[in-house]
C-alpha positions as CSV (number, residue, x, y, z in Angstrom):
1,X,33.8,5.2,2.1
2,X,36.4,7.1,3.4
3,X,39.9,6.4,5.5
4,X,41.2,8.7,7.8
5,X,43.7,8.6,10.5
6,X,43.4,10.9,13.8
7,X,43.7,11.8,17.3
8,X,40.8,10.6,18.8
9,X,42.4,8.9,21.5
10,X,41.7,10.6,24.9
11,X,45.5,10.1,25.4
12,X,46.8,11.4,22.5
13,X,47.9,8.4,20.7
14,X,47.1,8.5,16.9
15,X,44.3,5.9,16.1
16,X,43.1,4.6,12.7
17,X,39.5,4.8,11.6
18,X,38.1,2.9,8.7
19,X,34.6,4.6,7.8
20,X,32.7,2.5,5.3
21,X,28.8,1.9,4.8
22,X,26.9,-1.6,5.5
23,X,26.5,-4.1,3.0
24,X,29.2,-2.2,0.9
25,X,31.8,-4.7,-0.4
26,X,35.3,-3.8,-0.4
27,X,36.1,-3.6,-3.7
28,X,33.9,-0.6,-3.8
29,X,35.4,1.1,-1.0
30,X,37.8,4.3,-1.6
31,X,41.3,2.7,-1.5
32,X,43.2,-0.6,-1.2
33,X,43.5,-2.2,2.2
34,X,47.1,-2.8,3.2
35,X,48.4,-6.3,4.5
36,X,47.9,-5.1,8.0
37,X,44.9,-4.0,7.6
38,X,43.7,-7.3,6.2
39,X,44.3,-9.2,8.9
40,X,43.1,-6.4,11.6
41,X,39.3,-6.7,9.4
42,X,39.8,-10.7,9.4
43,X,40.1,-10.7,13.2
44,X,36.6,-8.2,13.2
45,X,34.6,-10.9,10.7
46,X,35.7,-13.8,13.7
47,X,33.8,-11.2,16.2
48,X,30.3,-12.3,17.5
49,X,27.9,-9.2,17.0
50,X,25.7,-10.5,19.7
51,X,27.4,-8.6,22.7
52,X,27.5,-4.9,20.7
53,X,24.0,-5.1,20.0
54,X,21.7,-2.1,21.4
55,X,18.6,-3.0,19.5
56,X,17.3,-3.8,23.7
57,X,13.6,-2.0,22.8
58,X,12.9,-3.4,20.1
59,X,13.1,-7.1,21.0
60,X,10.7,-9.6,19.2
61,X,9.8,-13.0,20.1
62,X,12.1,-15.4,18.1
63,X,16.1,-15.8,18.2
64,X,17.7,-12.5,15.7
65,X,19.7,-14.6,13.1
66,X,23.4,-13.5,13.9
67,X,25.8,-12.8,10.7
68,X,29.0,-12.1,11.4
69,X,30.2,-8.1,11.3
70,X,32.2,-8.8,8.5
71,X,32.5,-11.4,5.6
72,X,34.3,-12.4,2.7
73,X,33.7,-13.2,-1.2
74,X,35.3,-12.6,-4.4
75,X,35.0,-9.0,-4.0
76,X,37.6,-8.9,-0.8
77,X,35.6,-8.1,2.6
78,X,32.4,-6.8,3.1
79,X,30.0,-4.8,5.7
80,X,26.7,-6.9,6.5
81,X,23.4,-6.0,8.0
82,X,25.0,-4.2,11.1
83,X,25.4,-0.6,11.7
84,X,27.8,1.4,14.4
85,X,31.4,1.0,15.4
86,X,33.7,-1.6,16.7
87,X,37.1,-0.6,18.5
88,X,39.8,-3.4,18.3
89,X,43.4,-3.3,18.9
90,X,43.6,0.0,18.8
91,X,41.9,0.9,15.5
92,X,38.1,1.6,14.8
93,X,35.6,0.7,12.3
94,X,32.6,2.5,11.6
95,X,29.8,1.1,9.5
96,X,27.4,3.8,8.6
97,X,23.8,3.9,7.3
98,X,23.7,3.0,3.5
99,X,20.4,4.7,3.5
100,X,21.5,7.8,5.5
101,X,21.2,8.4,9.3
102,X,17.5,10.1,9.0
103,X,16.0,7.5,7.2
104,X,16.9,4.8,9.9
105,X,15.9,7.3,12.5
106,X,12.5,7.4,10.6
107,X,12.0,3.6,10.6
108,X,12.9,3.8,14.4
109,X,10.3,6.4,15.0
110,X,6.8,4.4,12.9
111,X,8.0,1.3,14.3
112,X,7.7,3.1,18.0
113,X,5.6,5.4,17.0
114,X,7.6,8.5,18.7
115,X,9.1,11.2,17.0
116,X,13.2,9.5,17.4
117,X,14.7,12.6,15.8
118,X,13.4,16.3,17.0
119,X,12.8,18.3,13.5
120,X,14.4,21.3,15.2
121,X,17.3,19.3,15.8
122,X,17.3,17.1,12.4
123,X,20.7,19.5,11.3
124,X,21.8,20.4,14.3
125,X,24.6,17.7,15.2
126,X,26.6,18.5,12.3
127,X,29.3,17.7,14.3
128,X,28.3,14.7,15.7
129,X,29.0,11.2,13.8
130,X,26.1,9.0,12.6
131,X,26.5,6.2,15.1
132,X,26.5,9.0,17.7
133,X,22.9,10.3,16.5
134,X,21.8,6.4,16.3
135,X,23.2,5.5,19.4
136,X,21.0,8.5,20.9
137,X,18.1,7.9,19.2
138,X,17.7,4.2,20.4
139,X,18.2,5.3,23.8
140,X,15.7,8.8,23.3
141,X,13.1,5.9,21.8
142,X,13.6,3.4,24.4
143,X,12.8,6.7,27.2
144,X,10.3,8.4,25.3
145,X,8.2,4.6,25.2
146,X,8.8,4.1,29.0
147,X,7.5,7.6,29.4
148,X,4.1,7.4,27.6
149,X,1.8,7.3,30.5
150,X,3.9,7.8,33.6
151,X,8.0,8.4,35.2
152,X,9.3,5.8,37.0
153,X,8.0,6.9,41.2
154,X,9.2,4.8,43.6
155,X,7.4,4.5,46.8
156,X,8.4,3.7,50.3
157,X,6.9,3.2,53.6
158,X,8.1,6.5,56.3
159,X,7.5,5.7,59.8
160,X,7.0,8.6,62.0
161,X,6.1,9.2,66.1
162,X,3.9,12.2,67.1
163,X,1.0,13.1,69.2
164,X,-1.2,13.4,65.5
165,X,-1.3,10.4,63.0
166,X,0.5,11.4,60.1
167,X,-1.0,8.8,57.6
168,X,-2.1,5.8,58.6
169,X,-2.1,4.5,62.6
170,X,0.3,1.7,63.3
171,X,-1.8,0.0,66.1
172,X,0.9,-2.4,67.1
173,X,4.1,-0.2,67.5
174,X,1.9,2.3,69.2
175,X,0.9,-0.2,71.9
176,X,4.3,-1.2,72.4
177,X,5.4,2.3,72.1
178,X,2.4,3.3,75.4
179,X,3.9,-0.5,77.1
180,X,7.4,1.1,77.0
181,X,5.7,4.5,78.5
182,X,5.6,7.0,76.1
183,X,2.6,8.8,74.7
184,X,3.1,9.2,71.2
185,X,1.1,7.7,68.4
186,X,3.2,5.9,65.6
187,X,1.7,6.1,62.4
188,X,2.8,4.9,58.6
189,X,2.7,6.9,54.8
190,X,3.5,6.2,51.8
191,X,5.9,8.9,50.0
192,X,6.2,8.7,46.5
193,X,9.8,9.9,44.9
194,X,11.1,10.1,41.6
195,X,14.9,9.3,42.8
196,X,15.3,5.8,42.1
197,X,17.8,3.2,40.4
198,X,15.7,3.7,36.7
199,X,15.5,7.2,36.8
200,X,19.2,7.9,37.9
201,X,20.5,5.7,35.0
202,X,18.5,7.5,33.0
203,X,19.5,10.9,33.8
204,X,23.3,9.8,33.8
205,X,22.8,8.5,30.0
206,X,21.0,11.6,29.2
207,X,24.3,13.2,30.3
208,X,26.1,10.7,28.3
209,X,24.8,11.6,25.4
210,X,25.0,15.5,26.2
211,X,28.5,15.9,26.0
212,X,28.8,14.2,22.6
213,X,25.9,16.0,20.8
214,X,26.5,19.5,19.6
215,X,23.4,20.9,21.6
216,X,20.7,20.9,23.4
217,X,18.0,20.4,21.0
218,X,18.7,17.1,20.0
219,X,16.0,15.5,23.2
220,X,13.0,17.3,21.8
221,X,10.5,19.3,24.7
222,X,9.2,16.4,25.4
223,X,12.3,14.6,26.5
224,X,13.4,17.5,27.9
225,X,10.4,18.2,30.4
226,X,10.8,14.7,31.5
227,X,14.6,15.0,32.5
228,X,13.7,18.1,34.0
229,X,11.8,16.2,36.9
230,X,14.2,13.5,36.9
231,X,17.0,15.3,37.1
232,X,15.3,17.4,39.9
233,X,14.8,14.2,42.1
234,X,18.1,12.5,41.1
235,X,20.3,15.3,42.8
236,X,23.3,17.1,41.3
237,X,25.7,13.7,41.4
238,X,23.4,10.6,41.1
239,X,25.0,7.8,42.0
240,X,25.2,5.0,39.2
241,X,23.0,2.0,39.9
242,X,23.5,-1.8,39.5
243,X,22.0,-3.6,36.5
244,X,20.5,-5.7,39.7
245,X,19.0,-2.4,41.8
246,X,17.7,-2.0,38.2
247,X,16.0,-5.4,38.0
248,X,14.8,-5.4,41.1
249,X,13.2,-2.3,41.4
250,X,10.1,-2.2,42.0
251,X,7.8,-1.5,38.5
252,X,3.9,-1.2,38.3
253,X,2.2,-2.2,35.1
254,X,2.3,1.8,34.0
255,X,6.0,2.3,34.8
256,X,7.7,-1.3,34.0
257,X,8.2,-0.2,30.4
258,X,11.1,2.0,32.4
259,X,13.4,-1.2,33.2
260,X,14.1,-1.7,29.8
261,X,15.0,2.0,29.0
262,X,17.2,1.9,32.5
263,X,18.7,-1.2,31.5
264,X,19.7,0.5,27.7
265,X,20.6,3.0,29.8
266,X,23.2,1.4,32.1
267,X,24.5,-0.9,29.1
268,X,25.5,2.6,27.5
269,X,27.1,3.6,30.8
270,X,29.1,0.5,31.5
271,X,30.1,-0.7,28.2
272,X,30.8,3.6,27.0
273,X,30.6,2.2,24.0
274,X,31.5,6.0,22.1
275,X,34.5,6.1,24.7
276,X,38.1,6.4,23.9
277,X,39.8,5.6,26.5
278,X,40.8,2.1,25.9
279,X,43.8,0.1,25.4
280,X,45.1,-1.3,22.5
281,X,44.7,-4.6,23.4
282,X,40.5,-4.0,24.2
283,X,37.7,-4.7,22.0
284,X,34.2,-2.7,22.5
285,X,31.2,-1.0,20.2
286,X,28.2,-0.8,19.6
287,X,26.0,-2.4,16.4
288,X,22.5,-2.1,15.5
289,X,21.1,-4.4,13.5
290,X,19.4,-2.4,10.7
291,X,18.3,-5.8,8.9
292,X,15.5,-6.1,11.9
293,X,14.6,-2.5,12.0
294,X,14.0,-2.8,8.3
295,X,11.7,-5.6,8.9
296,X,9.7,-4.0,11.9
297,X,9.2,-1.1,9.8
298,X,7.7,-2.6,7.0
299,X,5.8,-4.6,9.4
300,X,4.3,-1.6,11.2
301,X,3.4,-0.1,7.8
302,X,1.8,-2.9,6.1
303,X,-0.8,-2.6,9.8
304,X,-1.2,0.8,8.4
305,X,-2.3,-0.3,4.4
306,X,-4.6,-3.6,5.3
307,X,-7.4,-3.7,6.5
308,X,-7.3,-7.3,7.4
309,X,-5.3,-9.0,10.4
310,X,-1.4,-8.5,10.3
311,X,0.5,-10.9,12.2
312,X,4.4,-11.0,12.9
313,X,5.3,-14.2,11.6
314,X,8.8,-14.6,13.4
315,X,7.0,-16.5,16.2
316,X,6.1,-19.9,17.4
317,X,2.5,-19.3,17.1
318,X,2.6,-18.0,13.6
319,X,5.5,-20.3,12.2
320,X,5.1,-23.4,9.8
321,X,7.1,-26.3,8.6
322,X,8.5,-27.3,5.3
323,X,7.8,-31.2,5.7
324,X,5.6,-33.7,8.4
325,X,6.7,-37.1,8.9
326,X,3.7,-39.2,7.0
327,X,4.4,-41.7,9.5
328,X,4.5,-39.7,12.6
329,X,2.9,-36.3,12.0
330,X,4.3,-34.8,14.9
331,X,7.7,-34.8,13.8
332,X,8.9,-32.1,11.3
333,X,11.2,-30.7,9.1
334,X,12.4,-26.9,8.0
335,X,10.2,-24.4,10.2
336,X,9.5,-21.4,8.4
337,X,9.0,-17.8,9.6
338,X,8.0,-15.5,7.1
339,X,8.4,-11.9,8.9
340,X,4.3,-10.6,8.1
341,X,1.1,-12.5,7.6
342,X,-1.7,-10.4,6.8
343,X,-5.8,-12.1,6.8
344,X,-6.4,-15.3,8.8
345,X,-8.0,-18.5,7.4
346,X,-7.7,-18.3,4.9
347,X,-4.0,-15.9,4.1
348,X,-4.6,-13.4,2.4
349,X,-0.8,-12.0,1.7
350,X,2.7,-13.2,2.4
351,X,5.5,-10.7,3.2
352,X,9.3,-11.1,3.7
353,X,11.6,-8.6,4.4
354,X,15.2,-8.2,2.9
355,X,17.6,-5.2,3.6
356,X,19.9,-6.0,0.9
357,X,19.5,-4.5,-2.4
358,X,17.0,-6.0,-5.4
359,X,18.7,-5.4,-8.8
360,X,22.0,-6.1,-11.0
361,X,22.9,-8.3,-13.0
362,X,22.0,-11.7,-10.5
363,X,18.8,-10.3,-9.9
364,X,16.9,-11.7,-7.1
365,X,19.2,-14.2,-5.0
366,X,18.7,-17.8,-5.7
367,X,18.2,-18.6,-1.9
368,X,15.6,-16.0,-1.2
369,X,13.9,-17.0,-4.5
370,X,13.7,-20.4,-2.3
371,X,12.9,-19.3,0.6
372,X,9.3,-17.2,-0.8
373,X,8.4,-20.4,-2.8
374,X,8.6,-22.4,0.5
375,X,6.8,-19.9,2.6
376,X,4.3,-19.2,0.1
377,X,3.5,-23.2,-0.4
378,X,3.6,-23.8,2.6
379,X,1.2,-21.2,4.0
380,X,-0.9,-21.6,0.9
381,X,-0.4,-18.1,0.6
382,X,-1.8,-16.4,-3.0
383,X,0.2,-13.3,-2.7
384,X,3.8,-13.3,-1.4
385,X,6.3,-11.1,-2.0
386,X,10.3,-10.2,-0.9
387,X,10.6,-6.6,0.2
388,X,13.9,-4.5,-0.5
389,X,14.4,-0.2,0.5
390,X,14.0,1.3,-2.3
391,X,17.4,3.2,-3.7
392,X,16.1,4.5,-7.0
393,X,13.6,5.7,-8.7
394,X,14.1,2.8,-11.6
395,X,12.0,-0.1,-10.9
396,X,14.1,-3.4,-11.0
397,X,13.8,-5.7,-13.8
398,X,12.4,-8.0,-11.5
399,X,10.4,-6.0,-10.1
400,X,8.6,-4.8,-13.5
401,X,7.9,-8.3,-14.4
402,X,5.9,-8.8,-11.3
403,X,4.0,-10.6,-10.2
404,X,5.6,-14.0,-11.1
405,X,3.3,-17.2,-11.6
406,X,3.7,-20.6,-9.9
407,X,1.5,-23.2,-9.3
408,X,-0.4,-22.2,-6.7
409,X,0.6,-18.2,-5.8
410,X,1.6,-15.4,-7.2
411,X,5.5,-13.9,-6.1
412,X,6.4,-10.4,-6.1
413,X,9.6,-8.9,-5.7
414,X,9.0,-4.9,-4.4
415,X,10.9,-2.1,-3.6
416,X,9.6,0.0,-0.9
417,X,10.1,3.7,-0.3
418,X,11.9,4.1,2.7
419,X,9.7,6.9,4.8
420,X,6.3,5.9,6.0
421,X,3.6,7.5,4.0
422,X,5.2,6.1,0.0
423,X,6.1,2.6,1.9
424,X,2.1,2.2,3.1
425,X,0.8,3.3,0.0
426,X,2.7,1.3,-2.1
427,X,1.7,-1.8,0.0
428,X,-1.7,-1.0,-0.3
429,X,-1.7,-1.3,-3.9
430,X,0.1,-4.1,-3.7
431,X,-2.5,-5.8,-1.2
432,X,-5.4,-4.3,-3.5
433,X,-3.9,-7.2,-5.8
434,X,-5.1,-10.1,-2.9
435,X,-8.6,-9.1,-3.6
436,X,-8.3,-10.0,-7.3
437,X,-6.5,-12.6,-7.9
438,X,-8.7,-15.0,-6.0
């Protein structure tokens, strides 16, 4: 962790940064918080994250559980499951990756399966803070999705009045044009443009992000070629769309992955969430949840080790209940959803993911202990296990004694390597196990 105070603000004004990592208590941070100081991070752990969220792209289907920013224990205040920076009253916090900014970037990248972070610019934005280079990469994902198969063309209908059809023969306003005496045919086309709402609030983010990353490298060629044509079409001074010209755009089936890139895009440009020009009085930033990109990445890489059907089990379709009414069977208690399923009728494997850490002295938390026996009873699961980032090469005590043995499944407790090829193949031993203990 480290505190620093500078001159950040666009006007001058000296402005106070306090730089710590997520889920990092305070009394492991560098120095002492002062009275003030106190009571400035109490007012941050009343925020609601929701409205500083940017993980747009990679929605899922059930409602994200919301912890607050902050929260306090024992050990004084402490950083949750968010990433990024929060700007209050005239000071800043920054919560930075735990795990370092190229690991999240890597999670960002298998769960999209797009390269988030260019190798040739991996050290080239030195100068450049980490919520920067997340901030970017989110948005660089969200484009380089939307751009898979196609950029976002417009089309509109031209009308034009000649002796020659120039597309397609308007037989209506010709007649009326030959009733009102003139001899010229009216005819209809189709012309196809890339300067549209989308594309301009994409190019104006991508310009966003240009003048706070230390060059140009950090889009990658293929980012770059697209912008090239987009930037073409847009003109020299786009004008910034609406989120509603946005929305109501028109999208084909190829292109409408664009509206939710334009729409990242225009949240960047309206909120500036990496501005400094703001009162003392205003509150703004920008969080990612890195407690869902932790669970989408271990969900894309246990697709990778199975062989079997992998489900996301954060939806209504693949959720379960903890108790049924014996008198009324439709009514329910507790519904569960345990983040992956893998194998269908019967389960094969049980996973759910947790971004905190597995070790110490407590071990594995009481409530999470709770929550696997539920899921795995309830799913009549034979293999279930909690999942934690692996953060050293020491297995866990927990971990070494697994798998554990209730009555009717087997729980694991695992730490995962945090880059794609060690995660899948450790989860493929581990689902090598399913096969066995049956």
């Amino acid at each position: 962790m480290a505190y620093k105070r500078d001159r950040s603000n666009a006007a001058g004004v000296l402005t106070d940064r306090l730089v710590i990592n997520d889920l990092t208590p305070e009394a492991y941070w560098d120095r002492p918080l002062t009275v003030d100081e106190q009571v400035w991070l109490a007012d941050i752990a009343k925020l609601s994250p929701e409205p500083y969220i940017l993980n747009a792209q990679l929605q899922v289907d059930h409602e994200p559980t919301m912890e607050p920013i902050l929260s306090r224990d024992i050990e004084g205040f402490r950083a949750n499951r968010y990433i990024g920076e929060i700007r209050h009253k005239g000071r800043t916090l920054v919560i930075n990756p735990r795990l370092g900014i190229e690991t999240i970037t890597g999670w960002i990248s298998t769960i999209l399966n797009v390269q988030v972070l260019p190798r040739t610019a991996t050290h080239s934005n030195d100068t450049s803070n980490a919520v920067t280079q997340l901030l970017a990469a989110l948005w660089r994902a969200s484009v380089l999705t939307a751009g898979q198969h196609a950029l976002p063309r417009a089309q509109a209908n031209i009308s034009s009045h000649a002796l020659s059809v120039q597309g397609r023969l308007d037989v209506d306003a010709t007649a009326r044009r030959r009733a009102a005496g003139h001899r010229d045919l009216v005819s209809t086309r189709v012309m196809r443009s890339y300067d549209n709402s989308p594309a301009r609030a994409v190019v104006l983010a991508d310009r966003y992000f240009d003048q706070r990353l230390a060059g140009g490298r950090w889009r990658g060629a293929r980012l770059d070629e697209q912008l090239t044509v987009l930037r073409t079409a847009t003109g020299a001074r786009p004008k910034t769309p609406t989120l509603h010209e946005i929305r109501t755009a028109h999208y084909s089936p190829i292109t409408v992955k664009w509206r939710r890139a334009a729409e990242l895009s225009w949240r960047i440009l309206h909120e500036d969430p990496l501005g400094v020009a703001a009162d003392d009085e205003s509150t703004y930033g920008v969080l990612i949840d890195v407690a869902e990109l932790w669970e989408l990445f271990v969900l894309h890489c246990v697709g990778l080790a199975s062989n079997q059907p992998v489900r996301h089990g954060t939806t209504d379709q693949a959720s379960g209940h903890l108790a049924r009414s014996t008198v009324d069977p439709s009514h329910t208690l507790g519904r569960l959803y345990p983040d992956v399923l893998v194998g269908e009728h019967p389960l094969t494997a049980l996973l759910d993911a947790k971004y905190k850490r597995l070790g110490g002295m407590r071990g594995v938390d009481r409530d999470d202990l709770y929550q696997l026996h539920a899921y795995a009873s309830t799913f009549e699961a034979p293999l279930s296990a909690l999942v934690y980032p692996a953060t050293s090469v020491d297995l866990p005590l927990d971990e070494q004694n697994s798998p554990w043995q209730t009555s009717n499944s087997m729980l694991s407790f695992l730490t995962l390597p945090t880059e794609r090829d060690g995660c899948v193949a450790k989860l493929a031993q581990w689902l090598g196990h399913s096969d066995t203990s049956r």
